[in-house]
mmCIF file of the N, C-alpha and C atoms, coordinates in Angstrom:
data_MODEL
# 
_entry.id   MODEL 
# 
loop_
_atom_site.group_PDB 
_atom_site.id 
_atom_site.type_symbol 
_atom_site.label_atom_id 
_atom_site.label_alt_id 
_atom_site.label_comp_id 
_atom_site.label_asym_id 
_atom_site.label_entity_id 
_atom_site.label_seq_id 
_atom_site.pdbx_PDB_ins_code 
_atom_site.Cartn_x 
_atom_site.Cartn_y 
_atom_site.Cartn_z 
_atom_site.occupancy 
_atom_site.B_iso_or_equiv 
_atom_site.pdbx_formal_charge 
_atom_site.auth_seq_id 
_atom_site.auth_comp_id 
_atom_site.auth_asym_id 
_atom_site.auth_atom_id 
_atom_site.pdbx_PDB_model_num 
ATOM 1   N N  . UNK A 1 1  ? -5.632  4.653   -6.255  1.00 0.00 ? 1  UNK A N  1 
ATOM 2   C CA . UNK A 1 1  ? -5.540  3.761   -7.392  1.00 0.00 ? 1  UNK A CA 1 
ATOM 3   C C  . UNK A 1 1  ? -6.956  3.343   -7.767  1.00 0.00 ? 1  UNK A C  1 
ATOM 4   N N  . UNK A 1 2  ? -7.396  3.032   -9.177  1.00 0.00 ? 2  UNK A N  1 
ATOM 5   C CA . UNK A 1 2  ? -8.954  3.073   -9.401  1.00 0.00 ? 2  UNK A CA 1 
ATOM 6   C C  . UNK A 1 2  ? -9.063  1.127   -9.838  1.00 0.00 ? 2  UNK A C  1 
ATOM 7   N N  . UNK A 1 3  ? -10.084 1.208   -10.232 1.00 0.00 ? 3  UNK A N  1 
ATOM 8   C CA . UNK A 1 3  ? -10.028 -0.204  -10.420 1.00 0.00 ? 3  UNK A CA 1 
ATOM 9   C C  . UNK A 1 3  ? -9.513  -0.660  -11.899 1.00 0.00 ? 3  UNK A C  1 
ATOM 10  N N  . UNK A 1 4  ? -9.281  0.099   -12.656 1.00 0.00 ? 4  UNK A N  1 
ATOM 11  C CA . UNK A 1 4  ? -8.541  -0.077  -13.713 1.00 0.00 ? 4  UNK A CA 1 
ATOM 12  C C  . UNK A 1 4  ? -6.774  0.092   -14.118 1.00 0.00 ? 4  UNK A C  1 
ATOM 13  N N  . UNK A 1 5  ? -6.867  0.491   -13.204 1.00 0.00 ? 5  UNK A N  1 
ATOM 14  C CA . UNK A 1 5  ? -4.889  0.229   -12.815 1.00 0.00 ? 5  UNK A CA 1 
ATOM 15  C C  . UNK A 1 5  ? -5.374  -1.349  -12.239 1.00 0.00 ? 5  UNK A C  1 
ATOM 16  N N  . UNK A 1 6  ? -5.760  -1.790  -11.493 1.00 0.00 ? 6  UNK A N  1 
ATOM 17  C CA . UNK A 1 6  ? -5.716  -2.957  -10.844 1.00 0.00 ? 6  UNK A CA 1 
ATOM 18  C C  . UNK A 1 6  ? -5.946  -4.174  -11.782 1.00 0.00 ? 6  UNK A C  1 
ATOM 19  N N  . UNK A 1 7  ? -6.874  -3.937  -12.208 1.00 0.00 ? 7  UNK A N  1 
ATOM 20  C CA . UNK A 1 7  ? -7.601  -4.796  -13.693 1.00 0.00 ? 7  UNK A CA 1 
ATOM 21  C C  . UNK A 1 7  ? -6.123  -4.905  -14.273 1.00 0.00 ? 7  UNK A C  1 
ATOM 22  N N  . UNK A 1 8  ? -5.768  -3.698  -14.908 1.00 0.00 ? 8  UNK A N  1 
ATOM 23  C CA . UNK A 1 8  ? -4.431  -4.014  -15.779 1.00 0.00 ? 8  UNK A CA 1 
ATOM 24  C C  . UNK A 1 8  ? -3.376  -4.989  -14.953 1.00 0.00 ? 8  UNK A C  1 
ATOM 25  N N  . UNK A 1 9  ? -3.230  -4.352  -13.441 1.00 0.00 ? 9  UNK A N  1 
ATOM 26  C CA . UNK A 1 9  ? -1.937  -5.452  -12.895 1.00 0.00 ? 9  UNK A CA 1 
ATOM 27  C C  . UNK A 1 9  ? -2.750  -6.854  -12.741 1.00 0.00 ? 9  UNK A C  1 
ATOM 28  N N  . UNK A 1 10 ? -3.846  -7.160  -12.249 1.00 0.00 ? 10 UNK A N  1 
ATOM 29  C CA . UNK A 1 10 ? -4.280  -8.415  -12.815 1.00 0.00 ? 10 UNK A CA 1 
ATOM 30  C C  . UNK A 1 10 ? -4.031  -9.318  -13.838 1.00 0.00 ? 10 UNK A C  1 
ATOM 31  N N  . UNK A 1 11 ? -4.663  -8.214  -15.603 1.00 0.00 ? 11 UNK A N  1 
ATOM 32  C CA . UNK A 1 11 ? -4.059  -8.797  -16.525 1.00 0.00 ? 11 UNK A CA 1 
ATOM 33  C C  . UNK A 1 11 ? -2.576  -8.763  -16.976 1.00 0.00 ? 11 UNK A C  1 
ATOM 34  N N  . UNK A 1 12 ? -2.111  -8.586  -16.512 1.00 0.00 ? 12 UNK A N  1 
ATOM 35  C CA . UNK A 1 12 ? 0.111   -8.434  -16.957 1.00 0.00 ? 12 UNK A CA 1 
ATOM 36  C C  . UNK A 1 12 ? -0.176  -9.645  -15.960 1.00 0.00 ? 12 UNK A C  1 
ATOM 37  N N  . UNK A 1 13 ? -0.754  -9.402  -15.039 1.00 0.00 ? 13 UNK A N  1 
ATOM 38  C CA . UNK A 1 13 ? 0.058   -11.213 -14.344 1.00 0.00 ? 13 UNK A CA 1 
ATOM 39  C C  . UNK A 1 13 ? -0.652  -12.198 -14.901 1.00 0.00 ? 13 UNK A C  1 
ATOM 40  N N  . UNK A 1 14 ? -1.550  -12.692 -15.279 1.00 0.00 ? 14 UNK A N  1 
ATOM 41  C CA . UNK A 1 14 ? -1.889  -13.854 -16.108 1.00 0.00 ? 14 UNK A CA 1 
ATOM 42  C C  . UNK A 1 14 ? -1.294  -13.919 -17.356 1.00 0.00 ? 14 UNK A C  1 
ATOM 43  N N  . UNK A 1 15 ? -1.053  -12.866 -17.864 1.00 0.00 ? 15 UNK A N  1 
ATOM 44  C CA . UNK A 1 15 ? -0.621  -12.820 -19.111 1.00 0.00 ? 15 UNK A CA 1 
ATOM 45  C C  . UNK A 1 15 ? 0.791   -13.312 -19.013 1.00 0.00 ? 15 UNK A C  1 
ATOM 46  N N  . UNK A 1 16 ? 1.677   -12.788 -17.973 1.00 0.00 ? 16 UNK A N  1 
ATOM 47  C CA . UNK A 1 16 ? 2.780   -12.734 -17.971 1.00 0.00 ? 16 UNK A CA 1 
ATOM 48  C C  . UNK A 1 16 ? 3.404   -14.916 -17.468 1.00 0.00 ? 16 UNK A C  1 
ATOM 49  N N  . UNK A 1 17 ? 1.951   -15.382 -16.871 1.00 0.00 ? 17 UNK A N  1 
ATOM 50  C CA . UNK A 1 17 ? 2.151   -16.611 -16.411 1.00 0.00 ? 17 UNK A CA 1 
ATOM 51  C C  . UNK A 1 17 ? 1.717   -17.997 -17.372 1.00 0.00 ? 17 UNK A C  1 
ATOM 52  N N  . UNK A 1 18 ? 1.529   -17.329 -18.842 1.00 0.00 ? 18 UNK A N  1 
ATOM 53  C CA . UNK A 1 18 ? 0.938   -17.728 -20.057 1.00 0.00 ? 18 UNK A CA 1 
ATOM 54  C C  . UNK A 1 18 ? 1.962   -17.425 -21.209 1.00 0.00 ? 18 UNK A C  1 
ATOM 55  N N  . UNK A 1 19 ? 1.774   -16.326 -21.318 1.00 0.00 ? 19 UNK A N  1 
ATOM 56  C CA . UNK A 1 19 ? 2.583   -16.350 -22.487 1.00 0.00 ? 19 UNK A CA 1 
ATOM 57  C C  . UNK A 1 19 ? 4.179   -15.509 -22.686 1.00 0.00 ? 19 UNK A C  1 
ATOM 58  N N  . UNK A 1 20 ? 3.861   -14.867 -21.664 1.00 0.00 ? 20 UNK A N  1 
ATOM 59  C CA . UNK A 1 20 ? 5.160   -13.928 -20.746 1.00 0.00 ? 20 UNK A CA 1 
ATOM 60  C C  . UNK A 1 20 ? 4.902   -12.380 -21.161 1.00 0.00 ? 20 UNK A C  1 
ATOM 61  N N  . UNK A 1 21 ? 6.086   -11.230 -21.009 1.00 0.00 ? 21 UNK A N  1 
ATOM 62  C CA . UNK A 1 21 ? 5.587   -10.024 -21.344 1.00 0.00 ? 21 UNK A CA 1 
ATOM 63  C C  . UNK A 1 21 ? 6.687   -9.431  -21.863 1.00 0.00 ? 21 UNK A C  1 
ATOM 64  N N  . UNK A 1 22 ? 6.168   -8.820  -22.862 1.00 0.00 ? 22 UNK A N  1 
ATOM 65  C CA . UNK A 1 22 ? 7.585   -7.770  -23.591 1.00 0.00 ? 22 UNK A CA 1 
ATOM 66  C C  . UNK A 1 22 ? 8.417   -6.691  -21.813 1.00 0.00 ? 22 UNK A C  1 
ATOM 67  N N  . UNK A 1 23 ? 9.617   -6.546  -22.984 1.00 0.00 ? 23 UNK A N  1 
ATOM 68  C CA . UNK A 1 23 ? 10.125  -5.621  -21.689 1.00 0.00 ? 23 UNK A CA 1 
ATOM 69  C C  . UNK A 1 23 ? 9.230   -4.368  -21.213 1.00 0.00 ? 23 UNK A C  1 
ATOM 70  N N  . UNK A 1 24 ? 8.444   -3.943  -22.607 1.00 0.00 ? 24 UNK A N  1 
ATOM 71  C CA . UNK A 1 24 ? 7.802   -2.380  -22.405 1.00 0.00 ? 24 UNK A CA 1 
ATOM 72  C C  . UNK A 1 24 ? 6.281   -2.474  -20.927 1.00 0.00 ? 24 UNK A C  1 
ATOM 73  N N  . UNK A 1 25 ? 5.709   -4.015  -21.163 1.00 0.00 ? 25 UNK A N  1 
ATOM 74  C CA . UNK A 1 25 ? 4.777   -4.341  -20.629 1.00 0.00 ? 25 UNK A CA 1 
ATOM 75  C C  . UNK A 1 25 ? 5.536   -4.792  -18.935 1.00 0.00 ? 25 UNK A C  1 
ATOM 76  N N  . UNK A 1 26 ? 6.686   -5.455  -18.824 1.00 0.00 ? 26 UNK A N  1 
ATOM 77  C CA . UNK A 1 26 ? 7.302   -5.442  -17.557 1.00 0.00 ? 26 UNK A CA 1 
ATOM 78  C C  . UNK A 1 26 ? 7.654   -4.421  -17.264 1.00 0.00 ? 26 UNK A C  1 
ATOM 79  N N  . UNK A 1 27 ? 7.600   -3.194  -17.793 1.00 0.00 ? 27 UNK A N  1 
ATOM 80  C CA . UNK A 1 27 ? 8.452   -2.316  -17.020 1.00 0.00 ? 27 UNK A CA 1 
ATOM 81  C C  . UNK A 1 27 ? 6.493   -1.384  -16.647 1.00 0.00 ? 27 UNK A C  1 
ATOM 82  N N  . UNK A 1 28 ? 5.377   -1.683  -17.218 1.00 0.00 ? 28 UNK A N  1 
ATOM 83  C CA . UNK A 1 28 ? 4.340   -1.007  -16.560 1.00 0.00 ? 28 UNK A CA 1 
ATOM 84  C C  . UNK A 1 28 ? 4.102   -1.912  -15.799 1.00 0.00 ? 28 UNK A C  1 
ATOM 85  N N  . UNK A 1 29 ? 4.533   -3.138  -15.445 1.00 0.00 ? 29 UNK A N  1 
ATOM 86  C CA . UNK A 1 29 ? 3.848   -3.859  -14.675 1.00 0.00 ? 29 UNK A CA 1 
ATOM 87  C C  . UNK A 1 29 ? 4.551   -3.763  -13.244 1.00 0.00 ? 29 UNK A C  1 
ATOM 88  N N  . UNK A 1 30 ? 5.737   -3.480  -13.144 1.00 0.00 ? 30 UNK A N  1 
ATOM 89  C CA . UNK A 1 30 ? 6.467   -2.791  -12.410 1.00 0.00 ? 30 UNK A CA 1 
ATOM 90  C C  . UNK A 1 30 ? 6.093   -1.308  -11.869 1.00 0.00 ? 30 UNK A C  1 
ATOM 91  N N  . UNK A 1 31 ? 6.082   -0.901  -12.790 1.00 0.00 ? 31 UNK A N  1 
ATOM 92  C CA . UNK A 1 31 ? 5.205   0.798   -12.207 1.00 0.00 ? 31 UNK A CA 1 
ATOM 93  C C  . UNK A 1 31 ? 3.881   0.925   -11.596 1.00 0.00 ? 31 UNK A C  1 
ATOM 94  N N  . UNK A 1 32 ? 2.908   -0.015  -11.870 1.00 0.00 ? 32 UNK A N  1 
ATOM 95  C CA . UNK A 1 32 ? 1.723   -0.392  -11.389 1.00 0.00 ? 32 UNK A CA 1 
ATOM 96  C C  . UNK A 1 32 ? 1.794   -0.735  -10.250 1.00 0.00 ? 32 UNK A C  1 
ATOM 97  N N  . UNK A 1 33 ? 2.911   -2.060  -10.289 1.00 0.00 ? 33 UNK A N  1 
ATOM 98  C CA . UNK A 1 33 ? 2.847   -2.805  -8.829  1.00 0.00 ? 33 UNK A CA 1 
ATOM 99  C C  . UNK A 1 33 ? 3.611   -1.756  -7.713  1.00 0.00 ? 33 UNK A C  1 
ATOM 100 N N  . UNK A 1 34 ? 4.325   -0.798  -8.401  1.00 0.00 ? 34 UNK A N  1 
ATOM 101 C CA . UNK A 1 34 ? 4.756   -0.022  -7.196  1.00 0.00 ? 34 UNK A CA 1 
ATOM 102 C C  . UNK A 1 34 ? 3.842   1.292   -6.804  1.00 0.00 ? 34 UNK A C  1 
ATOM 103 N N  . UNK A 1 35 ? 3.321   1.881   -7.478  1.00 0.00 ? 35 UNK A N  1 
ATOM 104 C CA . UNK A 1 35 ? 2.011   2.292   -7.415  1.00 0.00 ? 35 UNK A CA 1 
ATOM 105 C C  . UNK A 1 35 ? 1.057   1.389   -6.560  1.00 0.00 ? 35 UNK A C  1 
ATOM 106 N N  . UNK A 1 36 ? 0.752   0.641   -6.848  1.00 0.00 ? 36 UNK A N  1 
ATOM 107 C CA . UNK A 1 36 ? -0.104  -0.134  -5.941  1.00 0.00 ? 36 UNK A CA 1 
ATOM 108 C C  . UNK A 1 36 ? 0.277   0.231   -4.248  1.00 0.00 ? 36 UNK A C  1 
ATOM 109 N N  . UNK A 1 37 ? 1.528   -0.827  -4.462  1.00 0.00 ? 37 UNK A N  1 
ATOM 110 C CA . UNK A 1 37 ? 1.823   -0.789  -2.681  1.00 0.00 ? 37 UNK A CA 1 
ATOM 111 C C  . UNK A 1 37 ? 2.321   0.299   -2.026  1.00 0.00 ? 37 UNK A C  1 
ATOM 112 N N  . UNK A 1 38 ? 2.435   1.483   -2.700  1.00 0.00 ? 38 UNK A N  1 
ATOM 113 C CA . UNK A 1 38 ? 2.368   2.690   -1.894  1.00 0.00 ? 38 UNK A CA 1 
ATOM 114 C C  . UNK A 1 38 ? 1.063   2.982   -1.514  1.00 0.00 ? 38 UNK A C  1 
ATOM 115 N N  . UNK A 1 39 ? 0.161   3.125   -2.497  1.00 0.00 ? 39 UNK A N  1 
ATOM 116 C CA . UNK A 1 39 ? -1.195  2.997   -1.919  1.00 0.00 ? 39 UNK A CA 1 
ATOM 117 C C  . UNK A 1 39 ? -1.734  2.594   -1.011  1.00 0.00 ? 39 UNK A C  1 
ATOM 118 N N  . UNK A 1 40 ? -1.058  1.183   -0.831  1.00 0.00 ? 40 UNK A N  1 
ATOM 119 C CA . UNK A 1 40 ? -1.399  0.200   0.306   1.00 0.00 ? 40 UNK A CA 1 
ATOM 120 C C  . UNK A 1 40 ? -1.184  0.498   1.634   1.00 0.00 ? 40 UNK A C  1 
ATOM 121 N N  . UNK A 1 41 ? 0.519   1.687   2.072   1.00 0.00 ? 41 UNK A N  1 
ATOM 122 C CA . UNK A 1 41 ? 0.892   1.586   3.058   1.00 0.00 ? 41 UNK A CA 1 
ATOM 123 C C  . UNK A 1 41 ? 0.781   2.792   3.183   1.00 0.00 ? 41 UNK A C  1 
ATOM 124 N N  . UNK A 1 42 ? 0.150   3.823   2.471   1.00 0.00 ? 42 UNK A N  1 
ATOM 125 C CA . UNK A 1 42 ? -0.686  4.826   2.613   1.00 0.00 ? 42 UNK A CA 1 
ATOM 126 C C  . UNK A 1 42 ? -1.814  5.025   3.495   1.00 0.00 ? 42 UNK A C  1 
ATOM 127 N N  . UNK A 1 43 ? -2.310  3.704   3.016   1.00 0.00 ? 43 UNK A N  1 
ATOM 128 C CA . UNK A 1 43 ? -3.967  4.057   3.819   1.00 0.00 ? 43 UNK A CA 1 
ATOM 129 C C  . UNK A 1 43 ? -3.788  3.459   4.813   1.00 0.00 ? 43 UNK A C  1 
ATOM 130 N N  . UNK A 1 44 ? -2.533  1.994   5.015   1.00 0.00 ? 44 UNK A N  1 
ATOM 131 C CA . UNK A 1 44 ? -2.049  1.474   6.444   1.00 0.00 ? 44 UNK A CA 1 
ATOM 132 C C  . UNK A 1 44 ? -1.665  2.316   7.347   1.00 0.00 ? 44 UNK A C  1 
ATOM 133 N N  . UNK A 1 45 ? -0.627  3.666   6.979   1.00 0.00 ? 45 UNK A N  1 
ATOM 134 C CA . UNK A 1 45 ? -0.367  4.570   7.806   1.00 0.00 ? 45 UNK A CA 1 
ATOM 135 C C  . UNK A 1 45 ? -1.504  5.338   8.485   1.00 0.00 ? 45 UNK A C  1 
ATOM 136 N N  . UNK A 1 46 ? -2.530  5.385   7.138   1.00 0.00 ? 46 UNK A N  1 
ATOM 137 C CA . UNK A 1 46 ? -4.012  6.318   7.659   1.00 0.00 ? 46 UNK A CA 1 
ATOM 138 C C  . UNK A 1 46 ? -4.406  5.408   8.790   1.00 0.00 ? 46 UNK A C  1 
ATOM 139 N N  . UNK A 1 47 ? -4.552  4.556   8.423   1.00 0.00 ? 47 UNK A N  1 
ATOM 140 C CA . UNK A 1 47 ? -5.263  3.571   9.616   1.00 0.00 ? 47 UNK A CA 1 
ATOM 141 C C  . UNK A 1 47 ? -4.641  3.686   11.160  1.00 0.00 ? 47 UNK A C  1 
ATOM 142 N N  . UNK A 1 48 ? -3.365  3.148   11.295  1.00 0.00 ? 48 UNK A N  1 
ATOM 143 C CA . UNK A 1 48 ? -2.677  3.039   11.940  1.00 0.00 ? 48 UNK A CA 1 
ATOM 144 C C  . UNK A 1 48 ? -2.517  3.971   13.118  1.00 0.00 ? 48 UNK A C  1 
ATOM 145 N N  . UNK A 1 49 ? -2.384  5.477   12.062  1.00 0.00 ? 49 UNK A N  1 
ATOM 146 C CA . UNK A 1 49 ? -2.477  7.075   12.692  1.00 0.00 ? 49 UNK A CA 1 
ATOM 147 C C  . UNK A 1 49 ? -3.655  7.520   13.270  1.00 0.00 ? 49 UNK A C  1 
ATOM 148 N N  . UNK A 1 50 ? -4.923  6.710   13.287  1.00 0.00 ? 50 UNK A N  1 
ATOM 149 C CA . UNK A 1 50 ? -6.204  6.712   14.053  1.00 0.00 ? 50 UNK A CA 1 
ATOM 150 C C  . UNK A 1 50 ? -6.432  5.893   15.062  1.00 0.00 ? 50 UNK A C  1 
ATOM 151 N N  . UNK A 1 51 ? -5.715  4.960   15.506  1.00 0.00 ? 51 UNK A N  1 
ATOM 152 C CA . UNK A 1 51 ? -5.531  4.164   16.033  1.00 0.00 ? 51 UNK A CA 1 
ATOM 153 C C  . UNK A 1 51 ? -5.417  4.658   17.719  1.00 0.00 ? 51 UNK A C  1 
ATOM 154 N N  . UNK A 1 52 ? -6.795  4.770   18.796  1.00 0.00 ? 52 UNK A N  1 
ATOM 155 C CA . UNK A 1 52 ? -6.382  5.272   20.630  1.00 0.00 ? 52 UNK A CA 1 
ATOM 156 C C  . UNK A 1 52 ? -6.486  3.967   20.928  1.00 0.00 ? 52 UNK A C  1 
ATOM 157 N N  . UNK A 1 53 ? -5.364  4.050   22.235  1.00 0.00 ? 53 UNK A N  1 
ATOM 158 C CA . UNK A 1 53 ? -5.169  2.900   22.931  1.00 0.00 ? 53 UNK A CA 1 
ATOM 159 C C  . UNK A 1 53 ? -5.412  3.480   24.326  1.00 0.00 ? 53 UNK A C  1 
ATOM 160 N N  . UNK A 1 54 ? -6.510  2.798   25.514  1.00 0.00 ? 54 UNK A N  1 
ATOM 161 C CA . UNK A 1 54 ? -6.766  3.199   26.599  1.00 0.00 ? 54 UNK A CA 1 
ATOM 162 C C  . UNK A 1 54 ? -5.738  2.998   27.701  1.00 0.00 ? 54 UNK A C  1 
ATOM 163 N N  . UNK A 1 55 ? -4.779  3.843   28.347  1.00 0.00 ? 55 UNK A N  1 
ATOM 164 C CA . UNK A 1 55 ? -3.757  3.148   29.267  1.00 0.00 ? 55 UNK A CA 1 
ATOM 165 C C  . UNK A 1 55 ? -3.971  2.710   30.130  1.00 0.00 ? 55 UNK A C  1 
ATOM 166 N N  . UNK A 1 56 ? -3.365  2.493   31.181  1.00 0.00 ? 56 UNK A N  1 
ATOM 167 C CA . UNK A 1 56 ? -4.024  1.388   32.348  1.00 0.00 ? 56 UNK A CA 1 
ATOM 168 C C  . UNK A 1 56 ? -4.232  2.445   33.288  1.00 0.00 ? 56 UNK A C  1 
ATOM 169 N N  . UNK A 1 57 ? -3.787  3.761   33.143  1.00 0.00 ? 57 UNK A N  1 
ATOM 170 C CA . UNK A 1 57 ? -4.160  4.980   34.402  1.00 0.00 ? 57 UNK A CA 1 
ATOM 171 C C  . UNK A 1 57 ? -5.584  5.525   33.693  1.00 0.00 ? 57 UNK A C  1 
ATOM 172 N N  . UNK A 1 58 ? -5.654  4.992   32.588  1.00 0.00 ? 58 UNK A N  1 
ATOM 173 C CA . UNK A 1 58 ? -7.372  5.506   32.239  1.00 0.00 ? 58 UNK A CA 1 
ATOM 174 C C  . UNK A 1 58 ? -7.151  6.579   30.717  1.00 0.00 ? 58 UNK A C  1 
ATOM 175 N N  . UNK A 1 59 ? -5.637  7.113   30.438  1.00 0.00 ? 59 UNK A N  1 
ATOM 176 C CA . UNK A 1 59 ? -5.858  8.278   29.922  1.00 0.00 ? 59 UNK A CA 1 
ATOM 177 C C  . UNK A 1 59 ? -5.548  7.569   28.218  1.00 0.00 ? 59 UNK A C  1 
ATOM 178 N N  . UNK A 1 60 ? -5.753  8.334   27.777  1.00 0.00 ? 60 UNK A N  1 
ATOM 179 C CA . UNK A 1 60 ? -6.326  8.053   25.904  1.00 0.00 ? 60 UNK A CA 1 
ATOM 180 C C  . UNK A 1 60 ? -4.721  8.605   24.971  1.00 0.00 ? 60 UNK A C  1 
ATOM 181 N N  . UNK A 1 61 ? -4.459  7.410   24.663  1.00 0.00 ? 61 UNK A N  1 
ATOM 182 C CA . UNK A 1 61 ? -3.414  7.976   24.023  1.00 0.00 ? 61 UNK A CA 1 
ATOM 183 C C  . UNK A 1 61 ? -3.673  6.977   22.609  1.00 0.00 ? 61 UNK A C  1 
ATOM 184 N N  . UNK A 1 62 ? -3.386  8.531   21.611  1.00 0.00 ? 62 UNK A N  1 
ATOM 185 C CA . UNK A 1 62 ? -3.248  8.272   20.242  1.00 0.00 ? 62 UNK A CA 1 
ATOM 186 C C  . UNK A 1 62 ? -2.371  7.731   19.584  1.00 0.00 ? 62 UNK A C  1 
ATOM 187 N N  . UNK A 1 63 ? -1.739  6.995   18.789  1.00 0.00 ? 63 UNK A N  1 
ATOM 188 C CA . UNK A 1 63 ? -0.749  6.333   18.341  1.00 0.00 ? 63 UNK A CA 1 
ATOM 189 C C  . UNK A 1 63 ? -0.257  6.995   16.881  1.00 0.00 ? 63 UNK A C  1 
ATOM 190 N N  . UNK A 1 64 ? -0.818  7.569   16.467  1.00 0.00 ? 64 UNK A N  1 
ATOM 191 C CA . UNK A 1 64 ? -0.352  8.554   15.273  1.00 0.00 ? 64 UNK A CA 1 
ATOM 192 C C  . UNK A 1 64 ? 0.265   9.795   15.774  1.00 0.00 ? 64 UNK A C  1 
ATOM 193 N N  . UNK A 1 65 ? -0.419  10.286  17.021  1.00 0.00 ? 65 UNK A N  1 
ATOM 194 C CA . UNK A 1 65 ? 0.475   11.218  17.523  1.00 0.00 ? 65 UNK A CA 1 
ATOM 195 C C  . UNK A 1 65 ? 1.806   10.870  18.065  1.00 0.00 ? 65 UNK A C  1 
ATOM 196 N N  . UNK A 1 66 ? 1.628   9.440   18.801  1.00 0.00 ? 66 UNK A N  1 
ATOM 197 C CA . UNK A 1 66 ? 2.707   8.958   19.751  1.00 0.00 ? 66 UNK A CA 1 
ATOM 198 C C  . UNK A 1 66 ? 4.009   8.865   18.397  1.00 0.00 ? 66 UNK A C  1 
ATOM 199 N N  . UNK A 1 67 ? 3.787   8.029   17.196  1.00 0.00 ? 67 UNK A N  1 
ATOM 200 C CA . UNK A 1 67 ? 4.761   7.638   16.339  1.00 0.00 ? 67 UNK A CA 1 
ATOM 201 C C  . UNK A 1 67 ? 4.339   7.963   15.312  1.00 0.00 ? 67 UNK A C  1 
ATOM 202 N N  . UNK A 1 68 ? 3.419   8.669   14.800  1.00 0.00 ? 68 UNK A N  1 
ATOM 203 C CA . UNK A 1 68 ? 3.374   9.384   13.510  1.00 0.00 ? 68 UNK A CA 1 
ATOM 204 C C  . UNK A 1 68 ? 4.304   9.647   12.541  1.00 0.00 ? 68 UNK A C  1 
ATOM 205 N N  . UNK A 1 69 ? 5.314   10.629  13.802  1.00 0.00 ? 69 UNK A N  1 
ATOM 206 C CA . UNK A 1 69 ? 6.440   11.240  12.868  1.00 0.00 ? 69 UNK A CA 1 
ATOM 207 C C  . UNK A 1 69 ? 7.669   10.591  12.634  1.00 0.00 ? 69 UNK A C  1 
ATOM 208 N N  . UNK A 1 70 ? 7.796   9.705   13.288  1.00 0.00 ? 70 UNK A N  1 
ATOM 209 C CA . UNK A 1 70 ? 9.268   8.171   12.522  1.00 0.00 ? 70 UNK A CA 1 
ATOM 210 C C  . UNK A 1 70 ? 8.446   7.978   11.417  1.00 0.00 ? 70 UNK A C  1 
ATOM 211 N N  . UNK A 1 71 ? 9.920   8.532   10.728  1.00 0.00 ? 71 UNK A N  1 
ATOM 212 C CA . UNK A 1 71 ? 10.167  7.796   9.368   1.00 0.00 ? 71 UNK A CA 1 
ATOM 213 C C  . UNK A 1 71 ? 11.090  6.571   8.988   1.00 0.00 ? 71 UNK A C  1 
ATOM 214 N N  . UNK A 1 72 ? 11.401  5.785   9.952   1.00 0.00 ? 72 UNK A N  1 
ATOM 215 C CA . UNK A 1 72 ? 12.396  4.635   10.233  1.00 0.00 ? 72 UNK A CA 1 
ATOM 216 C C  . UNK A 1 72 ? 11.044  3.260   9.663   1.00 0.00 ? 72 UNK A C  1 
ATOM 217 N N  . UNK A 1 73 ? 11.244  3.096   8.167   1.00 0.00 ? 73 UNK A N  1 
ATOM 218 C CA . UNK A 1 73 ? 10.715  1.747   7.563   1.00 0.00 ? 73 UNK A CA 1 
ATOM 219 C C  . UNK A 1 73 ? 11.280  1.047   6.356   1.00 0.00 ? 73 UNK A C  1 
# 
């Protein structure tokens, strides 16, 4: 997402807390905001999936490998 999708969901929400928003403008502001938070739990998964934890026997275990592949959210 670039910074001008964001700018726009910025402006639909002030706008929308002022003067309100046609249906055509709620329904991008809706598409934006869901756009957005896929983005979000996109790069959370990236994160997440890089994520070694040292065990207590010493050995290195990855957590993207361990649960990567559940899709249970």
């Amino acid at each position: 997402m670039n910074q001008t999708s964001i700018d726009r969901i910025n402006e639909l929400a002030r706008k929308s807390k002022t003067v309100g928003l046609s249906p055509e403008e709620k329904e991008e502001q809706r598409k934006l905001r869901s756009e957005y938070i896929a983005n979000i739990r996109m790069n959370l998964r990236a994160q997440l999936d890089n994520i070694d934890i040292q065990e207590k026997d010493g050995s290195i275990t990855n957590l993207g490998e361990k649960y990567g592949n559940k899709t249970s959210h």
